[in-house]
C-alpha positions in Angstrom: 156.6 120.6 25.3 158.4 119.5 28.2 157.9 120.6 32.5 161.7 121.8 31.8 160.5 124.1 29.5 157.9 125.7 31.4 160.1 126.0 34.0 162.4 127.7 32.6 159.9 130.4 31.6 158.3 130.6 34.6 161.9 131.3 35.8 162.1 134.2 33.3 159.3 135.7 34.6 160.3 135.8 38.3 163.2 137.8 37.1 161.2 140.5 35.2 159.3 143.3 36.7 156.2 142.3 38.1 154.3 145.3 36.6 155.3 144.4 32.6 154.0 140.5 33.5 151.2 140.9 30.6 154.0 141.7 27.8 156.7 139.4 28.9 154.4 136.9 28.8 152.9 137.6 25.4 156.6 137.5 24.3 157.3 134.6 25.6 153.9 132.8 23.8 154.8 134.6 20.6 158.4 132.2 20.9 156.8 128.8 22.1 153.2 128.8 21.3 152.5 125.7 22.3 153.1 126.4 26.2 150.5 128.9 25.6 147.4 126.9 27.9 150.3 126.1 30.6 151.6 129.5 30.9 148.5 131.3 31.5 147.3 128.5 33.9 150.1 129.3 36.0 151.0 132.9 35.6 149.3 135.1 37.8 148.5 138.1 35.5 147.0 141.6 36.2 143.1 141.5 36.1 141.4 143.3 33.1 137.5 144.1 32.6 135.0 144.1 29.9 131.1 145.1 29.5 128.3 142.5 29.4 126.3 143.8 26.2 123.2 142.2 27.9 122.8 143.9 31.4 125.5 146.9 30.8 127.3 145.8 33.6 131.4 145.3 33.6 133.0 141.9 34.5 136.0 140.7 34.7 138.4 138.6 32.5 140.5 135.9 33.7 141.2 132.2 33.0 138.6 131.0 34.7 136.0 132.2 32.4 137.9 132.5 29.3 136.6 129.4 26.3 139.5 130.5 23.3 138.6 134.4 22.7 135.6 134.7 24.8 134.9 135.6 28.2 132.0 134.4 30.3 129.7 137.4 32.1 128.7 136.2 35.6 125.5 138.7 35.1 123.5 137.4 32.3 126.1 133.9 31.8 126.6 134.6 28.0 130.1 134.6 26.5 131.1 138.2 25.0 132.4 138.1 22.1 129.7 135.2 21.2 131.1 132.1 20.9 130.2 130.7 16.9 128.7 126.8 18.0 127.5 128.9 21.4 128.4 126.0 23.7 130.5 127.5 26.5 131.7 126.6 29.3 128.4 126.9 31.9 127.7 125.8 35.5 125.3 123.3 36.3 121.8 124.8 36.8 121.9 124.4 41.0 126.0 125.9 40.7 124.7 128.7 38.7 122.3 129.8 41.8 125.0 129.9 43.7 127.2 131.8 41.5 124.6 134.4 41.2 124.3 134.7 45.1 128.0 134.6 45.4 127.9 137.5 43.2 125.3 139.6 45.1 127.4 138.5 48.3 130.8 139.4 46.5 129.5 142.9 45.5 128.6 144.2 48.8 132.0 143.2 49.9 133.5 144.8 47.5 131.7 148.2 48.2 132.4 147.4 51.9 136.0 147.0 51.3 137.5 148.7 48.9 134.9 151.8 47.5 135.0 150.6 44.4 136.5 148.5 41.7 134.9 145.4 39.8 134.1 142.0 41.4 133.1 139.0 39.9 132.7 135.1 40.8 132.8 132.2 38.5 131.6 128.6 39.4 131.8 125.5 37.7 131.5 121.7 38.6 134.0 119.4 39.3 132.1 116.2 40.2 128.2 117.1 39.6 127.1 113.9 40.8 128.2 114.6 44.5 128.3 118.3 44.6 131.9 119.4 44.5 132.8 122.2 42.4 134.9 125.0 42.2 135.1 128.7 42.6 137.0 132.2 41.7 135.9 135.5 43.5 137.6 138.2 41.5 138.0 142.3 42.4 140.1 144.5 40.2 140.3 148.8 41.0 142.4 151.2 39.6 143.5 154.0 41.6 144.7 157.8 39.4 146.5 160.3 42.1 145.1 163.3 43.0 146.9 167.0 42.0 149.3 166.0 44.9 150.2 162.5 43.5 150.1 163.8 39.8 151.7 160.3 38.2 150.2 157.9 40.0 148.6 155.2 38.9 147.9 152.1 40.8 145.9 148.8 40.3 144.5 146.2 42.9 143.9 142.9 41.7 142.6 139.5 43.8 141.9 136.0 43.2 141.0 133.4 45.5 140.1 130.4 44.1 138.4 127.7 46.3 138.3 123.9 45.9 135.0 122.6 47.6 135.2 118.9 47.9 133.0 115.9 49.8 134.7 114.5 53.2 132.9 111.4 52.3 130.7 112.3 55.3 126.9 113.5 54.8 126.9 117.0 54.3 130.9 117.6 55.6 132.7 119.4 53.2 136.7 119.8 52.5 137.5 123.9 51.3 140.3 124.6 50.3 141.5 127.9 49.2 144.2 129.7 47.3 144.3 133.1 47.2 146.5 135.7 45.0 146.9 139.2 45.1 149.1 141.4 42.6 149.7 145.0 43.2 151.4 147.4 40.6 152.4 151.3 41.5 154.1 152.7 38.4 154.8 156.7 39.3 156.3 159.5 37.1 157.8 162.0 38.7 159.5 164.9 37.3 163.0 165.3 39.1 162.4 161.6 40.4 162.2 159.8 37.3 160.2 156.6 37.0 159.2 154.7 40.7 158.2 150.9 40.2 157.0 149.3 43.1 154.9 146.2 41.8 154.6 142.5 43.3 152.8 139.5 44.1 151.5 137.7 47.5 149.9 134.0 47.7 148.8 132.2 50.5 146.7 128.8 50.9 143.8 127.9 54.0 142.0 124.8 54.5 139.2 124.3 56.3 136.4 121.1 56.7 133.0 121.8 58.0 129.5 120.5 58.1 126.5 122.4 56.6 124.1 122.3 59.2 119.7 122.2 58.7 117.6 124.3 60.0 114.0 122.6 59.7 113.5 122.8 55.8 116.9 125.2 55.0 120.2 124.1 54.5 123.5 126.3 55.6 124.8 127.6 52.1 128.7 127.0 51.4 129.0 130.8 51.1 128.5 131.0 55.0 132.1 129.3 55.3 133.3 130.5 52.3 133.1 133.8 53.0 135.3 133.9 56.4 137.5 132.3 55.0 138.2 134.3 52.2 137.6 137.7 54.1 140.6 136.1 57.1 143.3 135.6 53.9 142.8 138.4 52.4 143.7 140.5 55.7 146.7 138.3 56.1 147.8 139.0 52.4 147.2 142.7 53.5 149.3 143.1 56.2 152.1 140.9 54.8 152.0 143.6 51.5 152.1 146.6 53.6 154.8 145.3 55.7 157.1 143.2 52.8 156.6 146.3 49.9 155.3 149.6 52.0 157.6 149.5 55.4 160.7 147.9 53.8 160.5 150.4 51.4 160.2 153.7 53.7 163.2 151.6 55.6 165.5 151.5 52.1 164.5 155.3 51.1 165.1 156.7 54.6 168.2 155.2 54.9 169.0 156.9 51.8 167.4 160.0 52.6 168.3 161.6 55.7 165.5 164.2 56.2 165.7 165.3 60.1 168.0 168.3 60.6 169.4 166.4 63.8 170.4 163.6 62.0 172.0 165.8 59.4 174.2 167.5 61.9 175.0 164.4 64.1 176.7 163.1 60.4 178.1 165.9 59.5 179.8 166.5 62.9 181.3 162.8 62.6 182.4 163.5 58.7 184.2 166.3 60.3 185.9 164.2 62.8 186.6 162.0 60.5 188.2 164.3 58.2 190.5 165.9 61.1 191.9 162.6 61.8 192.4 161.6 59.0 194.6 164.6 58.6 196.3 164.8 61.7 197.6 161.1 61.0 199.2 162.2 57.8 200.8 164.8 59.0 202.9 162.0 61.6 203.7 160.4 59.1 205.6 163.1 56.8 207.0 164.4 60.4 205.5 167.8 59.7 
Protein backbone atom coordinates (compact mmCIF):
# COMPACT_ATOMS: atom_id res chain seq x y z
CA UNK A 1 0.00 0.00 0.00
CA UNK A 2 1.40 3.10 -1.02
CA UNK A 3 -0.24 7.26 -0.59
CA UNK A 4 -0.03 6.97 -4.57
CA UNK A 5 -2.34 4.40 -4.55
CA UNK A 6 -4.92 5.79 -2.53
CA UNK A 7 -4.71 8.69 -4.41
CA UNK A 8 -5.36 7.45 -7.27
CA UNK A 9 -8.59 5.91 -5.97
CA UNK A 10 -9.68 8.71 -4.35
CA UNK A 11 -9.19 10.34 -7.83
CA UNK A 12 -11.60 7.68 -9.22
CA UNK A 13 -14.07 8.54 -7.09
CA UNK A 14 -14.22 12.30 -7.71
CA UNK A 15 -14.94 11.36 -11.23
CA UNK A 16 -17.98 8.99 -10.50
CA UNK A 17 -21.37 10.06 -9.53
CA UNK A 18 -21.68 11.16 -6.14
CA UNK A 19 -24.98 9.24 -5.67
CA UNK A 20 -23.34 5.39 -6.60
CA UNK A 21 -20.24 6.43 -3.94
CA UNK A 22 -21.35 3.18 -1.77
CA UNK A 23 -20.78 0.74 -4.85
CA UNK A 24 -17.84 2.29 -6.51
CA UNK A 25 -16.29 2.02 -3.44
CA UNK A 26 -17.14 -1.59 -2.63
CA UNK A 27 -15.60 -2.16 -6.17
CA UNK A 28 -12.82 -0.56 -5.60
CA UNK A 29 -12.13 -2.68 -2.02
CA UNK A 30 -13.08 -5.88 -3.79
CA UNK A 31 -9.70 -4.96 -6.23
CA UNK A 32 -7.17 -3.69 -3.43
CA UNK A 33 -8.38 -4.95 -0.20
CA UNK A 34 -5.84 -3.87 1.71
CA UNK A 35 -6.70 0.04 1.23
CA UNK A 36 -9.85 -1.10 2.70
CA UNK A 37 -9.27 0.96 6.52
CA UNK A 38 -7.82 4.07 4.39
CA UNK A 39 -10.54 4.28 1.96
CA UNK A 40 -13.36 4.33 4.27
CA UNK A 41 -11.45 6.82 6.63
CA UNK A 42 -11.47 9.18 3.91
CA UNK A 43 -14.49 8.62 1.75
CA UNK A 44 -17.36 10.40 2.77
CA UNK A 45 -20.18 7.92 2.25
CA UNK A 46 -24.07 8.10 2.46
CA UNK A 47 -25.26 7.57 6.13
CA UNK A 48 -27.21 4.32 6.79
CA UNK A 49 -29.22 3.24 10.08
CA UNK A 50 -29.83 0.22 12.07
CA UNK A 51 -32.08 -0.73 15.38
CA UNK A 52 -30.64 -0.97 18.89
CA UNK A 53 -32.20 -4.43 19.97
CA UNK A 54 -31.95 -3.09 23.58
CA UNK A 55 -34.00 0.24 23.67
CA UNK A 56 -35.81 -0.25 20.07
CA UNK A 57 -34.45 2.83 19.02
CA UNK A 58 -32.62 3.37 15.35
CA UNK A 59 -28.99 4.73 15.19
CA UNK A 60 -26.80 5.39 12.86
CA UNK A 61 -23.77 3.60 11.17
CA UNK A 62 -20.73 5.28 10.26
CA UNK A 63 -16.93 4.89 10.90
CA UNK A 64 -16.93 6.31 13.88
CA UNK A 65 -18.64 3.69 15.62
CA UNK A 66 -17.94 0.76 13.48
CA UNK A 67 -15.18 -2.08 15.53
CA UNK A 68 -14.92 -4.79 12.20
CA UNK A 69 -18.76 -5.76 11.55
CA UNK A 70 -20.29 -4.12 14.43
CA UNK A 71 -21.74 -0.89 15.13
CA UNK A 72 -21.83 0.91 18.39
CA UNK A 73 -25.65 2.21 19.62
CA UNK A 74 -25.29 5.69 21.36
CA UNK A 75 -28.61 4.63 23.41
CA UNK A 76 -27.86 1.68 25.39
CA UNK A 77 -23.65 1.72 24.20
CA UNK A 78 -23.71 -1.98 23.10
CA UNK A 79 -22.31 -3.09 19.79
CA UNK A 80 -25.12 -4.71 17.37
CA UNK A 81 -24.32 -7.38 15.97
CA UNK A 82 -22.43 -8.39 19.42
CA UNK A 83 -19.05 -8.29 19.16
CA UNK A 84 -17.64 -12.29 20.10
CA UNK A 85 -14.62 -11.16 23.01
CA UNK A 86 -17.32 -8.11 23.75
CA UNK A 87 -14.57 -5.53 24.13
CA UNK A 88 -15.54 -2.58 21.86
CA UNK A 89 -14.62 0.44 21.37
CA UNK A 90 -16.31 2.55 24.55
CA UNK A 91 -15.87 6.08 25.93
CA UNK A 92 -14.45 6.82 29.14
CA UNK A 93 -17.17 6.77 31.85
CA UNK A 94 -17.15 10.91 32.38
CA UNK A 95 -17.12 11.10 27.99
CA UNK A 96 -19.99 8.72 27.95
CA UNK A 97 -22.19 11.41 30.13
CA UNK A 98 -21.57 13.60 27.75
CA UNK A 99 -22.32 11.63 24.81
CA UNK A 100 -25.63 10.81 26.28
CA UNK A 101 -26.44 14.63 26.85
CA UNK A 102 -25.00 15.40 23.44
CA UNK A 103 -27.59 12.93 22.31
CA UNK A 104 -30.59 14.39 24.18
CA UNK A 105 -29.20 17.91 22.88
CA UNK A 106 -28.63 16.47 19.25
CA UNK A 107 -32.28 15.06 19.10
CA UNK A 108 -34.18 18.21 19.75
CA UNK A 109 -32.13 19.79 17.09
CA UNK A 110 -32.83 17.49 14.87
CA UNK A 111 -36.70 17.65 15.39
CA UNK A 112 -36.17 21.51 15.40
CA UNK A 113 -34.44 21.41 12.19
CA UNK A 114 -35.26 19.11 9.96
CA UNK A 115 -38.97 17.13 11.12
CA UNK A 116 -37.45 14.15 11.18
CA UNK A 117 -34.67 11.83 10.24
CA UNK A 118 -32.13 9.99 12.63
CA UNK A 119 -29.44 11.63 14.76
CA UNK A 120 -26.81 10.25 16.57
CA UNK A 121 -23.40 11.34 18.44
CA UNK A 122 -20.46 9.33 19.21
CA UNK A 123 -17.61 10.30 21.64
CA UNK A 124 -14.45 8.78 22.43
CA UNK A 125 -11.10 9.93 24.15
CA UNK A 126 -8.16 11.05 22.73
CA UNK A 127 -5.95 11.94 25.66
CA UNK A 128 -8.06 10.85 28.91
CA UNK A 129 -5.56 12.12 31.27
CA UNK A 130 -6.27 15.80 30.30
CA UNK A 131 -9.63 15.72 28.94
CA UNK A 132 -9.44 15.98 25.14
CA UNK A 133 -11.45 13.86 23.09
CA UNK A 134 -13.42 13.74 20.19
CA UNK A 135 -16.78 13.88 18.72
CA UNK A 136 -19.27 13.00 15.64
CA UNK A 137 -22.95 14.39 15.55
CA UNK A 138 -24.64 12.48 12.90
CA UNK A 139 -28.42 13.10 11.15
CA UNK A 140 -29.60 11.09 8.22
CA UNK A 141 -33.59 11.62 6.50
CA UNK A 142 -34.93 10.34 3.58
CA UNK A 143 -37.38 12.21 1.79
CA UNK A 144 -40.21 9.97 -0.91
CA UNK A 145 -42.28 12.67 -3.21
CA UNK A 146 -45.62 13.24 -2.89
CA UNK A 147 -48.31 12.23 -5.95
CA UNK A 148 -46.86 15.37 -7.59
CA UNK A 149 -43.19 14.34 -7.35
CA UNK A 150 -43.99 10.65 -8.03
CA UNK A 151 -40.06 9.46 -8.41
CA UNK A 152 -38.52 11.19 -6.05
CA UNK A 153 -36.45 10.07 -3.65
CA UNK A 154 -34.00 12.13 -1.70
CA UNK A 155 -31.52 11.63 1.27
CA UNK A 156 -29.87 14.18 3.70
CA UNK A 157 -26.85 13.13 5.39
CA UNK A 158 -24.38 15.31 8.03
CA UNK A 159 -21.34 14.82 9.86
CA UNK A 160 -19.50 17.12 11.82
CA UNK A 161 -16.84 15.90 13.58
CA UNK A 162 -15.15 18.05 16.35
CA UNK A 163 -11.60 17.87 17.71
CA UNK A 164 -11.64 19.25 21.41
CA UNK A 165 -8.16 19.81 22.57
CA UNK A 166 -6.34 21.62 25.82
CA UNK A 167 -4.82 25.32 25.10
CA UNK A 168 -2.48 24.38 27.76
CA UNK A 169 -4.43 26.97 29.81
CA UNK A 170 -6.77 25.92 32.85
CA UNK A 171 -10.02 25.25 31.57
CA UNK A 172 -9.27 26.97 27.75
CA UNK A 173 -10.06 24.66 25.16
CA UNK A 174 -9.01 24.50 21.24
CA UNK A 175 -12.35 23.09 18.93
CA UNK A 176 -12.02 22.38 16.03
CA UNK A 177 -14.56 21.27 13.62
CA UNK A 178 -15.10 19.55 10.27
CA UNK A 179 -18.17 19.24 9.00
CA UNK A 180 -19.58 17.19 5.81
CA UNK A 181 -22.80 17.15 4.18
CA UNK A 182 -23.81 14.71 1.15
CA UNK A 183 -27.03 15.21 -0.67
CA UNK A 184 -28.34 12.70 -3.26
CA UNK A 185 -31.75 13.39 -5.50
CA UNK A 186 -32.13 10.50 -7.87
CA UNK A 187 -35.73 11.20 -9.89
CA UNK A 188 -37.61 9.01 -12.46
CA UNK A 189 -39.56 10.60 -14.58
CA UNK A 190 -41.47 9.27 -17.41
CA UNK A 191 -40.85 11.46 -20.60
CA UNK A 192 -37.79 12.91 -18.63
CA UNK A 193 -35.86 9.88 -18.08
CA UNK A 194 -33.52 9.60 -15.05
CA UNK A 195 -32.51 13.23 -13.21
CA UNK A 196 -29.21 12.86 -10.86
CA UNK A 197 -28.49 15.67 -8.93
CA UNK A 198 -26.16 14.42 -6.07
CA UNK A 199 -22.98 16.07 -4.30
CA UNK A 200 -20.91 16.83 -1.46
CA UNK A 201 -20.02 20.19 0.66
CA UNK A 202 -17.15 20.39 3.46
CA UNK A 203 -16.21 23.20 5.46
CA UNK A 204 -13.76 23.54 8.59
CA UNK A 205 -14.30 26.27 11.96
CA UNK A 206 -12.08 26.74 14.75
CA UNK A 207 -12.73 28.24 17.75
CA UNK A 208 -10.80 28.54 21.48
CA UNK A 209 -12.69 29.35 24.49
CA UNK A 210 -12.73 29.06 28.29
CA UNK A 211 -15.36 27.06 30.18
CA UNK A 212 -16.42 29.38 32.74
CA UNK A 213 -17.75 28.34 36.83
CA UNK A 214 -20.64 29.22 38.14
CA UNK A 215 -20.19 28.59 42.08
CA UNK A 216 -20.18 24.63 42.12
CA UNK A 217 -21.14 24.18 37.97
CA UNK A 218 -18.97 24.14 35.26
CA UNK A 219 -19.97 25.49 31.49
CA UNK A 220 -20.35 22.08 29.49
CA UNK A 221 -18.37 21.87 25.99
CA UNK A 222 -21.75 21.43 24.43
CA UNK A 223 -22.48 25.17 25.13
CA UNK A 224 -19.70 26.07 22.47
CA UNK A 225 -20.08 23.12 20.62
CA UNK A 226 -23.32 23.59 19.70
CA UNK A 227 -23.07 27.25 17.95
CA UNK A 228 -20.59 26.24 16.31
CA UNK A 229 -22.00 23.36 14.67
CA UNK A 230 -25.51 24.96 14.27
CA UNK A 231 -23.36 28.37 12.25
CA UNK A 232 -21.58 25.64 9.61
CA UNK A 233 -24.23 23.84 8.99
CA UNK A 234 -26.17 27.08 7.75
CA UNK A 235 -23.14 28.02 5.75
CA UNK A 236 -23.07 24.51 4.08
CA UNK A 237 -26.86 25.25 3.50
CA UNK A 238 -26.72 28.10 1.57
CA UNK A 239 -23.59 27.22 -0.35
CA UNK A 240 -25.81 23.81 -1.48
CA UNK A 241 -28.80 25.68 -2.50
CA UNK A 242 -26.82 28.22 -4.31
CA UNK A 243 -23.77 25.72 -5.98
CA UNK A 244 -26.57 22.59 -6.90
CA UNK A 245 -30.27 24.33 -6.65
CA UNK A 246 -29.72 27.98 -8.47
CA UNK A 247 -27.03 26.88 -10.88
CA UNK A 248 -29.20 24.30 -11.87
CA UNK A 249 -32.57 26.30 -12.48
CA UNK A 250 -29.77 28.68 -14.39
CA UNK A 251 -28.55 25.54 -16.81
CA UNK A 252 -32.33 24.16 -17.35
CA UNK A 253 -33.77 27.62 -18.09
CA UNK A 254 -31.31 28.36 -20.36
CA UNK A 255 -32.28 25.34 -22.04
CA UNK A 256 -35.80 25.72 -21.59
CA UNK A 257 -37.34 28.74 -22.70
CA UNK A 258 -40.85 28.75 -20.93
CA UNK A 259 -42.19 32.55 -21.19
CA UNK A 260 -44.27 33.16 -24.39
CA UNK A 261 -42.34 36.59 -24.65
CA UNK A 262 -39.13 35.08 -24.75
CA UNK A 263 -40.39 32.56 -27.32
CA UNK A 264 -41.54 35.27 -29.68
CA UNK A 265 -38.51 37.72 -29.13
CA UNK A 266 -36.37 34.39 -30.59
CA UNK A 267 -38.42 33.47 -32.94
CA UNK A 268 -38.74 36.94 -34.46
CA UNK A 269 -34.69 37.12 -34.53
CA UNK A 270 -34.52 33.37 -36.22
CA UNK A 271 -36.77 34.97 -38.75
CA UNK A 272 -34.51 37.78 -39.30
CA UNK A 273 -31.88 35.71 -39.39
CA UNK A 274 -33.23 33.55 -41.96
CA UNK A 275 -34.23 36.58 -44.31
CA UNK A 276 -30.78 37.70 -44.43
CA UNK A 277 -29.34 34.99 -44.83
CA UNK A 278 -31.36 34.66 -47.95
CA UNK A 279 -31.26 38.00 -49.27
CA UNK A 280 -27.35 37.63 -49.25
CA UNK A 281 -27.46 34.61 -51.45
CA UNK A 282 -29.42 35.84 -53.68
CA UNK A 283 -26.43 38.89 -54.48
CA UNK A 284 -24.34 36.61 -54.88
CA UNK A 285 -25.96 34.41 -57.81
CA UNK A 286 -27.05 37.98 -59.22
CA UNK A 287 -30.65 36.93 -59.14
Amino acid sequence: MSQEDIKHCLNILRRTPPSDVDNNLERLIALRADLDEELCQRVDTPLELDQDEKTGQSFILCDYNRDGDSYRSPWSNEYFPPLEDDDGFKPSAKLRQLEIEANKVFDVYRHQYFEGGVSSVYMWDLDENVGSFAACFCIQKDAQGAKDMKGFKGNWSSVHVFEVNTTGQKDSWNYKLTSTVLVSMPMKVKGLGDIDLSGSVTKQAQKTATLQSYADNKQSHLEYMGPMLEDLELDLRGTIEGVYFQKTKEIVNGMRVTDAQIKARDKKMANIATSAAKSQGLNKTGL
